[in-house]
C-alpha positions as a printed Julia matrix, in Angstrom:
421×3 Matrix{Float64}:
 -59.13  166.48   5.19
 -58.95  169.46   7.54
 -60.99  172.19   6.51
 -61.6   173.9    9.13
 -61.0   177.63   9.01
 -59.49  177.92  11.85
 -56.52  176.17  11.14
 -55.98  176.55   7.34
 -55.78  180.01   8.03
 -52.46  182.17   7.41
 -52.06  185.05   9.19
 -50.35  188.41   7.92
 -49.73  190.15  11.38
 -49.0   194.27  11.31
 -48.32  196.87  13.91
 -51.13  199.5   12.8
 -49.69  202.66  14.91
 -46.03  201.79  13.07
 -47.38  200.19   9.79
 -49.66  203.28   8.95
 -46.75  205.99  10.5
 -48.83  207.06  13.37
 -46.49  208.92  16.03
 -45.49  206.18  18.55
 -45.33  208.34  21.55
 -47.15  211.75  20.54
 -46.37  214.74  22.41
 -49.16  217.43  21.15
 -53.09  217.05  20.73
 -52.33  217.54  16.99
 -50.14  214.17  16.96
 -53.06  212.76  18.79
 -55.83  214.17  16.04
 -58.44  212.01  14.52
 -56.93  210.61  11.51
 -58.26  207.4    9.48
 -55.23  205.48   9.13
 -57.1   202.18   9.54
 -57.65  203.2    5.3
 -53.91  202.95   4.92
 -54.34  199.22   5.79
 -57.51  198.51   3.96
 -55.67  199.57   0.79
 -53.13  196.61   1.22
 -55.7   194.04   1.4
 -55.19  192.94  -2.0
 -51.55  192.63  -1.45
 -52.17  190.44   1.18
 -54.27  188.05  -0.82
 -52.11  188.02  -3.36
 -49.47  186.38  -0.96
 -51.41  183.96  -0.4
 -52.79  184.23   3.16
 -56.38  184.76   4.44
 -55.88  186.38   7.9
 -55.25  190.16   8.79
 -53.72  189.79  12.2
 -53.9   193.12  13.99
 -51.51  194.41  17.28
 -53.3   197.02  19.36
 -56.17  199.36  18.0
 -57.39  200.56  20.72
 -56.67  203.9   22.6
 -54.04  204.03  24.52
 -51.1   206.31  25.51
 -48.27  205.36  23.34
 -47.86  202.18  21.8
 -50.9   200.22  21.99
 -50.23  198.18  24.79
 -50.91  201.32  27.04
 -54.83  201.18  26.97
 -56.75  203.81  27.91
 -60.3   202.83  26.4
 -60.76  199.46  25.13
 -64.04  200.45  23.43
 -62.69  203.13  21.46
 -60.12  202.91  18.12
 -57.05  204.94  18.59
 -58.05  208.4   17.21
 -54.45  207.94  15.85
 -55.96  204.7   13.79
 -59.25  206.26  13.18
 -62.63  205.57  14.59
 -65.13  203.27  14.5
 -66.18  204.46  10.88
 -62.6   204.1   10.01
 -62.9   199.74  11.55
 -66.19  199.28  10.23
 -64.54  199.81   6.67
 -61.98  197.53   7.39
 -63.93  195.11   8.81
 -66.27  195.23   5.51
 -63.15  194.86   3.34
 -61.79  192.13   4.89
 -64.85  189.93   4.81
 -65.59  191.25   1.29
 -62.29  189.16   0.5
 -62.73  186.6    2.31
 -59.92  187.32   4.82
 -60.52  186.36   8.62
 -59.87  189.41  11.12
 -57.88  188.96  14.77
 -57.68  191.74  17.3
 -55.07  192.2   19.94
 -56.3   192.2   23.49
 -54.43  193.32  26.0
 -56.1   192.16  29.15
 -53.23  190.93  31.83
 -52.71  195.06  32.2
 -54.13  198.36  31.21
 -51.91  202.02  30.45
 -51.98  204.14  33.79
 -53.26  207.06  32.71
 -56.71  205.11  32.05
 -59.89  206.53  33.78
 -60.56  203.09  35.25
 -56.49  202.99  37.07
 -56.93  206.29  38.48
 -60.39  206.07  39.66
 -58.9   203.05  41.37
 -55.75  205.05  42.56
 -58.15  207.7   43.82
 -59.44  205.27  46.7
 -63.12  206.24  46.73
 -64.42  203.62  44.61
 -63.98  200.12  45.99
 -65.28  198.39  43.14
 -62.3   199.92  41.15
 -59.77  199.74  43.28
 -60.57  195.54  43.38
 -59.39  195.0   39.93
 -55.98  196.08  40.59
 -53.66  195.16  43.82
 -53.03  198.84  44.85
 -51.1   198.8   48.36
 -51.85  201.55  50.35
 -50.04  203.67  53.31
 -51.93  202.09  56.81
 -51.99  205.76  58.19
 -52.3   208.06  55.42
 -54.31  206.13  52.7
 -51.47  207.48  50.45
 -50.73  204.79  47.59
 -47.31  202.73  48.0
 -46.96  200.38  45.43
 -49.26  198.75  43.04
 -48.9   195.2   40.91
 -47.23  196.4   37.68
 -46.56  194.37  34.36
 -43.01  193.0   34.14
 -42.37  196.35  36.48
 -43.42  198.82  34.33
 -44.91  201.79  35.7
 -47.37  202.91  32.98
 -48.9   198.94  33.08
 -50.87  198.35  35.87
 -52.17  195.01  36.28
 -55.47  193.63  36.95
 -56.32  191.44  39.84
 -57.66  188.27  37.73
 -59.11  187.09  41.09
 -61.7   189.99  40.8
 -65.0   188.61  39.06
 -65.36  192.48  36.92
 -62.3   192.16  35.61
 -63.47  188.79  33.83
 -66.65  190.41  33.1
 -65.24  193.24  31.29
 -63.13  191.38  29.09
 -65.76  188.82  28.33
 -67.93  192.38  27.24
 -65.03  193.86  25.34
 -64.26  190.39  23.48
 -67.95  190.65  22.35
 -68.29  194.22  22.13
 -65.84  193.76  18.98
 -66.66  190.34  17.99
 -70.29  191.93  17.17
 -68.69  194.55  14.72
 -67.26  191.67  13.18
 -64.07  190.44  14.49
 -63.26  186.55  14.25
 -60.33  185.75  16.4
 -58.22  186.85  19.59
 -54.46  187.38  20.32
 -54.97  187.37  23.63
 -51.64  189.64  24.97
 -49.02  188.13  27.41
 -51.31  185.04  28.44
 -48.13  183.53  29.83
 -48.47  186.04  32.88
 -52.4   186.21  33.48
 -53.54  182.67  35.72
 -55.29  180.26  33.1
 -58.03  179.99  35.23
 -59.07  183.27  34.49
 -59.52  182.7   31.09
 -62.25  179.85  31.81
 -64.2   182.74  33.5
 -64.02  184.78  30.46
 -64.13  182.53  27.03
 -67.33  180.43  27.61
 -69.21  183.29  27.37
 -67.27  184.19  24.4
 -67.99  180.88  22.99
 -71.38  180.79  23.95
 -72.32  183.52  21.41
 -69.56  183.02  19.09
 -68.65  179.13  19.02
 -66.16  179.42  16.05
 -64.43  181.95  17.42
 -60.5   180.69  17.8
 -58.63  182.15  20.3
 -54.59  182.38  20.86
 -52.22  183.72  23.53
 -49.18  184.85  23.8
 -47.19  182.13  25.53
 -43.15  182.69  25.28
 -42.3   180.34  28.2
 -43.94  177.87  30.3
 -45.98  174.48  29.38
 -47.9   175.58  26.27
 -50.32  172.16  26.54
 -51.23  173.0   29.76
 -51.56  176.6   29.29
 -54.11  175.7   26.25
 -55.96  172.96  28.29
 -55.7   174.63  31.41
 -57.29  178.22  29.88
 -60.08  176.59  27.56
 -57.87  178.83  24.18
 -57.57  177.31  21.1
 -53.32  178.15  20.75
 -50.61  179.64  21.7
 -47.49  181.06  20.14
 -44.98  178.83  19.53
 -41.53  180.5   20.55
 -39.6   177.48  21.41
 -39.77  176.99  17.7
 -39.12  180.13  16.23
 -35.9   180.67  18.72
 -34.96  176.59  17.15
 -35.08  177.27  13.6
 -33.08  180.7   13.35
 -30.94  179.35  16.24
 -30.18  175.77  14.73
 -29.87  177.63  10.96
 -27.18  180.4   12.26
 -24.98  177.84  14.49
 -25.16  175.26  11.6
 -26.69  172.92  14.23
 -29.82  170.93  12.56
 -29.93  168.78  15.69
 -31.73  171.87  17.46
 -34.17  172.04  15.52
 -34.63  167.68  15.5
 -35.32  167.93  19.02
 -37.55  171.4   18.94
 -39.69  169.48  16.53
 -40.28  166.53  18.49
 -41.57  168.72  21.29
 -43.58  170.78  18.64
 -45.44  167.19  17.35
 -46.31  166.7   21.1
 -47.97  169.94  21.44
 -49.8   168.57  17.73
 -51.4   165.93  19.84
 -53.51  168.36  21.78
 -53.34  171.68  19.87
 -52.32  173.7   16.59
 -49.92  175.98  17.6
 -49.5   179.61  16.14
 -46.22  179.42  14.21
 -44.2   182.21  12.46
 -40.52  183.2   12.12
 -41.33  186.78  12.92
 -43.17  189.2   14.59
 -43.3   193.04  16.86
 -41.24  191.98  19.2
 -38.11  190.13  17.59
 -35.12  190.96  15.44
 -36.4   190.13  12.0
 -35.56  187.07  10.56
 -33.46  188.23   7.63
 -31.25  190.5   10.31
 -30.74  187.41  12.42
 -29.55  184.85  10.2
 -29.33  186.19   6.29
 -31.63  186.46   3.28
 -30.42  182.73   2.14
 -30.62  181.34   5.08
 -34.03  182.76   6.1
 -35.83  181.14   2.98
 -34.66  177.85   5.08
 -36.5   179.26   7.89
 -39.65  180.15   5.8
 -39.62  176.73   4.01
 -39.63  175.21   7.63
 -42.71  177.85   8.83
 -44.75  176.76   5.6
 -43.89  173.33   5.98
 -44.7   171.91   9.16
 -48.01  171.55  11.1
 -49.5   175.17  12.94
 -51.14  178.28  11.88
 -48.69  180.18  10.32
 -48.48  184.0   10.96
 -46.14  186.41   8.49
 -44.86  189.78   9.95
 -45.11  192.28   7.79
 -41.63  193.1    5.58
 -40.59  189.85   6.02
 -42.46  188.93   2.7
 -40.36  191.56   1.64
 -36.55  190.41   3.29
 -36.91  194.03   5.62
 -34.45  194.14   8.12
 -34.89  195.41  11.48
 -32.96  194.72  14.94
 -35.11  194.89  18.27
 -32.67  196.86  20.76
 -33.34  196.78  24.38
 -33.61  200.57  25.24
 -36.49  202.96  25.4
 -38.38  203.0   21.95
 -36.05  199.58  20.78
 -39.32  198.42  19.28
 -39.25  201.49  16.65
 -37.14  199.49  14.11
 -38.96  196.64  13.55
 -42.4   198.5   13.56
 -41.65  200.72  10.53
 -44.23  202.59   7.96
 -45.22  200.48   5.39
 -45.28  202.16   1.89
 -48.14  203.71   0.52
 -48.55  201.68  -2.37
 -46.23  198.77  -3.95
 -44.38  200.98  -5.92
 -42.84  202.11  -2.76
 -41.94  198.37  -2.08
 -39.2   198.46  -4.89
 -37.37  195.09  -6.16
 -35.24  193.94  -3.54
 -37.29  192.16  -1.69
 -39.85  190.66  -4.61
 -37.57  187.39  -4.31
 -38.93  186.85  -0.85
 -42.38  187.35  -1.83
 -42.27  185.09  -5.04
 -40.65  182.74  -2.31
 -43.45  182.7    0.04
 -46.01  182.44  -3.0
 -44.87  179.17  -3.5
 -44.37  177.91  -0.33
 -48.23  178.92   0.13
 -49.47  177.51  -2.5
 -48.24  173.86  -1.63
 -50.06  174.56   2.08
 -53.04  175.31   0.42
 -53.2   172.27  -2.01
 -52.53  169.89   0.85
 -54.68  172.15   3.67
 -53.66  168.53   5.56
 -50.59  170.21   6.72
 -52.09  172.24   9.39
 -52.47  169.41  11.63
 -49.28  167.3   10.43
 -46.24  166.11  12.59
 -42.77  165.5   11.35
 -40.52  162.17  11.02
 -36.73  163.27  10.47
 -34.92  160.77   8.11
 -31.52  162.92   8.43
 -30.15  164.67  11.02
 -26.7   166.3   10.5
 -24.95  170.04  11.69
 -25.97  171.04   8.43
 -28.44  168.9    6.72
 -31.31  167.95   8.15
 -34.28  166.27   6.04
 -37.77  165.31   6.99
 -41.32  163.71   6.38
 -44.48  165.97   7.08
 -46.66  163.21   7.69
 -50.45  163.64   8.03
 -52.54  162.87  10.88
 -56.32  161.61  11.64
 -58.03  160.84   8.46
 -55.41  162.29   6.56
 -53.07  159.78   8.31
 -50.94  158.42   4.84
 -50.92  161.81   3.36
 -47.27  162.68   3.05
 -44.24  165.21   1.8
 -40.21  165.14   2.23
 -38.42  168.68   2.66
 -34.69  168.33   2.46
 -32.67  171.47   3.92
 -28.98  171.87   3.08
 -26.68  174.59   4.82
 -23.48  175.69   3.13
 -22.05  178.26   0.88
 -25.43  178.75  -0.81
 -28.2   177.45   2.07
 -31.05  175.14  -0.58
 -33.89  173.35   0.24
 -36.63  171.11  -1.32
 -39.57  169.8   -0.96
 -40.75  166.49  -2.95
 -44.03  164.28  -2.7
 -43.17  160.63  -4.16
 -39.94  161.14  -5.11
 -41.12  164.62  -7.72
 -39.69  167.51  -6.29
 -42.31  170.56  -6.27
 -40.33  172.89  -5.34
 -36.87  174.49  -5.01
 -36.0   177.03  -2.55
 -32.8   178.94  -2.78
 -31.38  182.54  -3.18
C-alpha cells in the first residue's frame, strides 16, 4: 500500500504577499517595512488540517520587487512577509502538525532590479554577466538587448548553460531545505532546458534524498520533462483545462481521453493535480458552484498529488484578466480568522472533507489509473483501479450533468458518498 509521503500528501497552495494583504506592487519604503505576515499564515494551520490535507504549499517568499516572481535576494524573506524569525516560526508550526512545507523557486529568471542583473548589466564583472545572455553594442559596450522571460522586461533570464547559475540554485535549494523546507515548486520548468536541472538536483538529493521535487510544466511532454530533468512531477494542466472544459461544454468524452493520457503519465510519474491555482480563473467562476463539486470529486478521485488553492475550499470566485495587475483577483486577503469566512462557502469545505477522507482511507489512490465504464456528453462513470501491490484495490465514481450536476462514488456496489449542491 503506498505510504510514501510524498505522494499521499495534499497540498493547500497560497499566495503569501496576497493571502496575508501585503501591497502587491508597493510604492513607499513604509509599504516595503518589515512586517511578520508569515504569522498571519501560521494562524491558519489548524484550518488547514482540519480540511484534511498535510501540505502548506507556498508561492514566492522571497524578496523581490513586486509580486514574488521579481527576485531580488533569494536568501532573504520578503520584509513584506517577515524575516527569517518570522519562517523559522512557520517552519516550527508546520512540522509541529505534521504538515509537509514546499517553497516556490523561481530559478528560469530573476527581477531586474537584483544586485546580481545589474552587476551583470554593468559589464565589469564577467563572471556575472555569464549567467545572463546580455547583448552588447560592438562599439560602445552600451547594452542592446538581453534574454527576458516570456518578454518581460523586469525578468531577466539566466543562461542555464553557465555552471554558477546551477551552483547557486543547488545552494539556495539547500540553503532553505536546512531551515527546514521539504519540497520544491520549481517555477516555469517548462521554459528552463531539463538538463539543467540534472546539474542542480543530485546535489539536492545527495543531502536531502526524500526531498520531492515538482515543476511547473503547462505544455510540452510532461514524461520526458520528469525523466529528462531527474524531478519527481510536474503540474498537470492538460487535466485541469479537461475537467472544467469537458464539465462546462457538457462533453464527458474530453475528459475520457484526458484521462487516458493522464494514466500514461501514471506509468512513470505522480503528477501534481488540482483544479485551481495563482494563475487561473477559479474553478467556481469558470463553471458554477454545482458543477465544480464534479470537478473536485474528479481532483480527489483519481491518481496524483492533489493541490487545493486557497478559497476554493471555500467556493471564492475570482476571474484572472489579462492586463497589468489581472492576477490581483484571484490572489485576495484571506480573513483573519474563520469568522471572517462566513457561511457561504462551508458547503464546499464540508464537500472536500469528505472527499479527503475517502483518499486517506484508501492512501492507494495516489498511484491509481482509471477504467471508464460510461462515456456519454453528460455522464461519464469510472473505475479508480489500483496499481502495483495494490493492483485489485478498487472504487466506481459515477458523474451526472444536468439540471442539478450529482456524483457518487461506491466500492462494491455501497455507495460512500454523495456529492451534490
Amino acid at each position: 500500500m503506498t505510504n510514501d509521503p510524498n505522494l499521499t500528501t495534499i497540498w493547500w497552495q497560497i499566495y503569501p504577499l496576497g493571502f496575508t494583504g501585503a501591497p502587491i506592487r508597493p510604492q513607499s519604503d513604509a509599504e516595503r517595512a518589515l512586517t511578520p505576515r508569515l504569522d498571519m499564515i501560521t494562524s491558519w494551520l489548524d484550518y488547514l488540517i482540519d480540511l484534511g490535507a498535510n501540505g502548506l504549499m507556498l508561492n514566492p517568499i522571497f524578496a523581490s520587487t513586486s509580486h514574488g516572481y521579481d527576485t531580488v535576494d533569494y536568501y532573504r524573506i520578503d520584509p513584506r512577509l517577515g524575516d527569517d524569525a518570522a519562517f523559522d516560526r512557520l517552519v516550527a508550526a508546520c512540522h509541529e502538525r505534521g504538515i509537509r512545507i514546499m517553497l516556490d523557486g523561481v530559478f528560469n529568471h530573476i527581477g531586474r532590479e537584483s544586485a546580481l542583473f545589474q552587476q551583470a548589466l554593468a559589464g565589469d564583472d564577467p563572471a556575472a554577466e555569464r549567467m545572463f545572455r546580455i547583448d552588447r553594442d560592438a562599439t560602445t559596450g552600451n547594452v542592446t538587448d538581453y534574454a527576458r522571460f516570456e518578454g518581460n522586461g523586469d525578468l531577466p533570464s539566466f543562461n542555464h548553460d553557465d555552471p554558477a547559475v546551477a551552483r547557486l540554485v543547488a545552494d539556495v535549494m539547500l540553503h532553505w531545505m536546512r531551515r527546514g523546507v521539504d519540497a520544491w515548486r520549481l517555477d516555469a520548468a517548462y521554459a528552463v532546458p531539463p538538463a539543467f536541472w540534472t546539474r542542480v538536483l543530485p546535489d539536492v538529493r545527495r543531502e536531502f534524498p526524500h526531498a520531492w521535487i515538482m515543476g511547473e510544466v503547462i505544455h510540452g511532454d510532461y514524461a520526458a520533462i520528469a525523466r529528462d530533468s531527474g524531478m519527481d512531477s510536474v503540474t498537470q494542466y492538460e487535466l485541469w483545462k479537461a475537467i472544467w472544459s469537458s464539465i462546462k461544454s457538457g462533453n464527458f468524452y474530453e475528459l475520457d481521453w484526458s484521462l487516458k493520457r493522464h494514466n500514461e503519465f501514471m506509468r512513470t510519474f505522480t503528477p501534481l493535480t488540482f483544479v485551481g491555482n495563482h494563475d487561473v480563473t477559479r474553478i467556481v467562476s469558470q463553471i458554477g458552484e454545482a458543477e465544480a463539486a464534479l470537478a473536485m470529486t474528479v481532483l480527489l478521485t483519481v491518481g496524483g498529488v492533489p493541490s487545493i488553492y486557497y478559497g476554493d475550499e471555500q467556493a471564492w470566485r475570482g476571474v484572472k484578466a489579462d492586463v497589468m495587475g489581472g492576477d490581483d483577483a484571484v490572489r485576495p486577503m484571506f480573513p483573519a480568522t474563520r469568522d471572517g469566512l462566513g457561511g457561504d462557502g462551508a458547503w464546499m469545505f464540508r464537500l472536500i472533507q469528505g472527499l479527503i477522507s475517502i483518499r486517506r482511507r484508501n492512501p492507494w489512490m495516489a498511484r491509481a489509473v482509471t477504467e471508464p465504464t460510461q462515456v456519454s456528453n453528460r455522464v461519464y462513470s469510472y473505475d479508480v483501479v489500483g496499481t502495483g501491490e495494490d493492483a485489485g484495490r478498487r472504487l466506481h465514481v459515477d458523474l451526472r450533468l444536468g439540471e442539478r450536476p450529482t456524483a457518487d462514488i461506491s466500492e462494491g456496489g455501497v455507495n460512500l458518498y454523495h456529492v451534490v449542491h
